[in-house]
N, C-alpha and C positions, 0 to 999 in steps of 0.2 A: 620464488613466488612473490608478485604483489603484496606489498604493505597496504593491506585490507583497511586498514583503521585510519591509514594518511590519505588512502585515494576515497573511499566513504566521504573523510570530510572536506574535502577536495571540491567534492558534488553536493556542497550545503545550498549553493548558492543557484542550484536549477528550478527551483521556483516551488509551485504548491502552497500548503500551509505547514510549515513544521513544527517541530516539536515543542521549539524555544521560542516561536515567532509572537509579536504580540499581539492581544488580540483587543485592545482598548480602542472606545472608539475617542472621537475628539469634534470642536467644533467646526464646524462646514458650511462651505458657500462652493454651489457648483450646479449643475444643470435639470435639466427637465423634459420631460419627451418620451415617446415610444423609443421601443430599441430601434429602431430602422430610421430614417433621415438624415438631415444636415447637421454637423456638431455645431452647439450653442453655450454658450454661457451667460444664465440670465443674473449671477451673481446674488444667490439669494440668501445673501447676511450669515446668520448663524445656526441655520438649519442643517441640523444631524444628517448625517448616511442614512440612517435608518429612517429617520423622519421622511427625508426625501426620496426612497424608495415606496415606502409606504403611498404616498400621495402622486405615485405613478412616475416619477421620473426614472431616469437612467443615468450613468455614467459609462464612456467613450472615449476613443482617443481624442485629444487635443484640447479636453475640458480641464480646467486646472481649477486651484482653492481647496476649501480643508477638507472639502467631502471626498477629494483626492486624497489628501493624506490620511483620511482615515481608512479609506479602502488599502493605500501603501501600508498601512499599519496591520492590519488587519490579515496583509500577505505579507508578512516579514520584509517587506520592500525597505529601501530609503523613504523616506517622508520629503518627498521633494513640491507636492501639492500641484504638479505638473504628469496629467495621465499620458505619457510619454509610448514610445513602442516597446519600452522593459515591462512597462505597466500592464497595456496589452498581452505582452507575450504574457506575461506571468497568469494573466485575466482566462487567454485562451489556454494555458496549460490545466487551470484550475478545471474550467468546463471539461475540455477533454479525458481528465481522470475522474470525472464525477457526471458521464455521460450526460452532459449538457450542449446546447447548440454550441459550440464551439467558436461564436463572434467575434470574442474581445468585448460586449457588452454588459455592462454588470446590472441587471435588474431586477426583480422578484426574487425568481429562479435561483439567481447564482449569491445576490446577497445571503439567501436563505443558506442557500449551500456550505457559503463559508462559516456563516455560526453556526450551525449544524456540525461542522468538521472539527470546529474551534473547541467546539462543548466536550466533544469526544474526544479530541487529543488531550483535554484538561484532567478531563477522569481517569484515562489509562498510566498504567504501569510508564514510568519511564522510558524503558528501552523496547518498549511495546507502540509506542505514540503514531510511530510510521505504518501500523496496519490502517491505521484509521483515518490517513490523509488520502484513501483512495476507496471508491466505491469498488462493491461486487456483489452480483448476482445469488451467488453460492451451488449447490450443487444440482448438474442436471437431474432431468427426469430418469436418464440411463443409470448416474453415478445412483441418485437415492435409490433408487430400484431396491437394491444391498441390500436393503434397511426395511421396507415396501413401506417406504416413503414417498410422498412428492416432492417435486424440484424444489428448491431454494436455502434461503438462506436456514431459513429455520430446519432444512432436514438435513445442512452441516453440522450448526450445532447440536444436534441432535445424535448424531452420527458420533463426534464430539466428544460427547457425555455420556454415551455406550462407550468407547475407551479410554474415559479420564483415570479409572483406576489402574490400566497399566503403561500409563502415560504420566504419572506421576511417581511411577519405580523407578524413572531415568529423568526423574527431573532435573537431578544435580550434574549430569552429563550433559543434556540441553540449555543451561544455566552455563556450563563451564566452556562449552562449542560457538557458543553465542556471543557469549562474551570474549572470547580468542578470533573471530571474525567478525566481530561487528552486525553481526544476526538477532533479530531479538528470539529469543530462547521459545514464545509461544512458537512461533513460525513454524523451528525444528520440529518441534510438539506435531504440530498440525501435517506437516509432511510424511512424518512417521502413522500417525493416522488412518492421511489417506491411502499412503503405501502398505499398508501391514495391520492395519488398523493392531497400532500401538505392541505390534506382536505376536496378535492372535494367526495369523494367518503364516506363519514361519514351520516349518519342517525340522527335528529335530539339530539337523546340520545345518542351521542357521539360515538355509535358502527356502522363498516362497513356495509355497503348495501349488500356487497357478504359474510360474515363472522360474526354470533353471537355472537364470542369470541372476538373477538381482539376488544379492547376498542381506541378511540384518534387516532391522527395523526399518531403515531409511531405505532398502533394496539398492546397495551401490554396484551397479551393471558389473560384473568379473570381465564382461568383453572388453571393455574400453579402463577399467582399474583394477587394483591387486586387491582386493577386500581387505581390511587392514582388522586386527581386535576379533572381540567374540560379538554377536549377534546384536546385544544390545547394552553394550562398554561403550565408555567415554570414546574409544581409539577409533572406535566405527562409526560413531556419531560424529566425532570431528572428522574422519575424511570429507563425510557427506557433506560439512557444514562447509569444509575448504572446498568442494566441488562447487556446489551453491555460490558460494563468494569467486567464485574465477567466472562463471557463469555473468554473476554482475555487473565485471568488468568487461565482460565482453556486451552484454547490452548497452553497457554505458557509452562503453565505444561504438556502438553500430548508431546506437539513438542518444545522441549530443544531447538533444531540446528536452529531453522527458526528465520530470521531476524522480529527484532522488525513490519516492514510493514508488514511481510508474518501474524504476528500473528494476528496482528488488522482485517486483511482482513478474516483470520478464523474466528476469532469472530462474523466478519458483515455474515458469512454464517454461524453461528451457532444460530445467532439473529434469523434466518430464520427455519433449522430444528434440532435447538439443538446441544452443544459441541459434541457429542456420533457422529453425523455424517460427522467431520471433518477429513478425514483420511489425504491422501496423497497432497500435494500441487496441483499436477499439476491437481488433478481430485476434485478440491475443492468442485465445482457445484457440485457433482456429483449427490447430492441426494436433491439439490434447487429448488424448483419452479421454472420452467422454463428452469433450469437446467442453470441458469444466473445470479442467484440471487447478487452475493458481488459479479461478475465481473460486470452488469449491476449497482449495487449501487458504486460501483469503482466509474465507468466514471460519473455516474453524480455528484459527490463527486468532480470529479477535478474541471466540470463545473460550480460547485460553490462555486471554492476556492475564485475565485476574487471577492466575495461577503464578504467577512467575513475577510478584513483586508488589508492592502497595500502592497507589495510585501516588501521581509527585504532584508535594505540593506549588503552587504557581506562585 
């Protein structure tokens, strides 16, 4: 098996905003403009990022000065004060995982986005940081149904917190699975969740009530693995957590360009209908249960980052 923890950090360097990246601005001279037209540089002294967003400009490939490097800053980039095509790519990575027009242009919009993401990676649990460098929807209209709830994010966590209490009997298994692959330990949580809502939904001999196949908490398929441990043990939660992480690997290798979060999140929707059905980002569900599945385990994965650690200080 893949050395899960070498090849993880391996893929530090695919873009997004991470966990460690910093998020200070600095002083700035760099352009101005709608997103759309000719790139300019009208060179304007020591005018912030943010200043200069505010007052309607943009930044673009081939604008250079400090309002560049504070945006390189800002995405854990080099500080090179040159918006290069790394720059770009990183620009359009970012929109792409935070359902944005996807340009390479940084304005309003996408400023906003990144402190916005920056705030929340700041607040979270350390080994939780990577829920929160990618948007999601949370749970269809079909998934909340369950619950006779409506879609969204708020009827995950909500979902969530109807089994945090037996979600919190295996927390030191999730803790311990997590930390052996590089998983943050909410995730497992949320998986379990969604699949078994944390238990409740298991038949005395350890298999689902609606599903013959899927074994435990995490429902590890008997067709395609050997069930490993009792239902809701360390033994079973770690297969699941090493399926999960082989899963990774294999997004990672299908999709070079996608940030470290974009891949983890394929993976949570491959846990569901296999790597084979992982194409395009933005149509990740496409082929989920539910048609929700790793944006529905997203959100309740944030809901229970503040389970699994103290917020780190920056």
């Amino acid at each position: 098996m893949q050395d899960h923890a070498t090849s993880r950090a391996q893929r530090r360097g695919r873009g997004g905003l991470g966990a460690t990246q910093a998020t200070g601005a600095a002083t700035t001279s760099s352009t101005t403009g709608s997103n759309q037209g000719a790139v300019t540089n009208l060179g304007l002294g020591g005018q912030g990022l943010a200043a200069l967003i505010a007052a309607g400009g943009a930044l673009r490939f081939g604008d250079t000065g400090t309002a560049v490097m504070d945006l390189q800053a800002r995405l854990g980039l080099d500080r090179t004060g040159a918006f290069d095509g790394a720059t770009r790519d990183a620009v359009i990575r970012f929109q792409l995982a935070h359902s944005l027009r996807a340009d390479g242009v940084v304005g309003k919009a996408t400023l906003a986005a990144i402190d916005r993401v920056a705030a929340e990676i700041a607040a979270a649990p350390q080994d939780s940081r990577i829920l929160f460098e990618v948007t999601t929807t949370g749970a269809s209209s079909v998934t909340a149904a369950q619950d006779r709830l409506r879609g969204g994010i708020r009827a995950s966590e909500t979902m969530a917190d109807t089994d945090e209490r037996r979600i919190l009997a295996m927390k030191d298994a999730f803790v311990q699975a997590g930390r052996d692959h590089g998983i943050p330990a909410a995730l497992l949580a949320a998986i379990a969740s969604r699949e078994t809502r944390g238990g409740n939904s298991l038949k005395s001999d350890g298999y689902s009530r609606y599903d013959g196949n899927g074994f435990g908490v995490m429902q590890v398929d008997k067709r395609h693995h050997s069930p490993e441990g009792a239902a809701t043990s360390l033994a079973h939660i770690d297969q699941a957590a090493s399926i999960l992480a082989d899963f990774r690997d294999m997004v990672a290798d299908k999709h070079p360009d996608w940030t470290e979060a974009m891949i983890l999140r394929g993976a949570v929707a491959a846990y569901n209908k296999g790597p084979g059905s992982v194409g395009s980002y933005s149509r990740i569900d496409r082929n989920t249960t539910g048609g929700d599945y790793s944006s529905d385990v997203w959100a309740r994965a944030r809901r229970y980052a503040r389970l699994f650690g103290e917020p780190a200080v920056s």
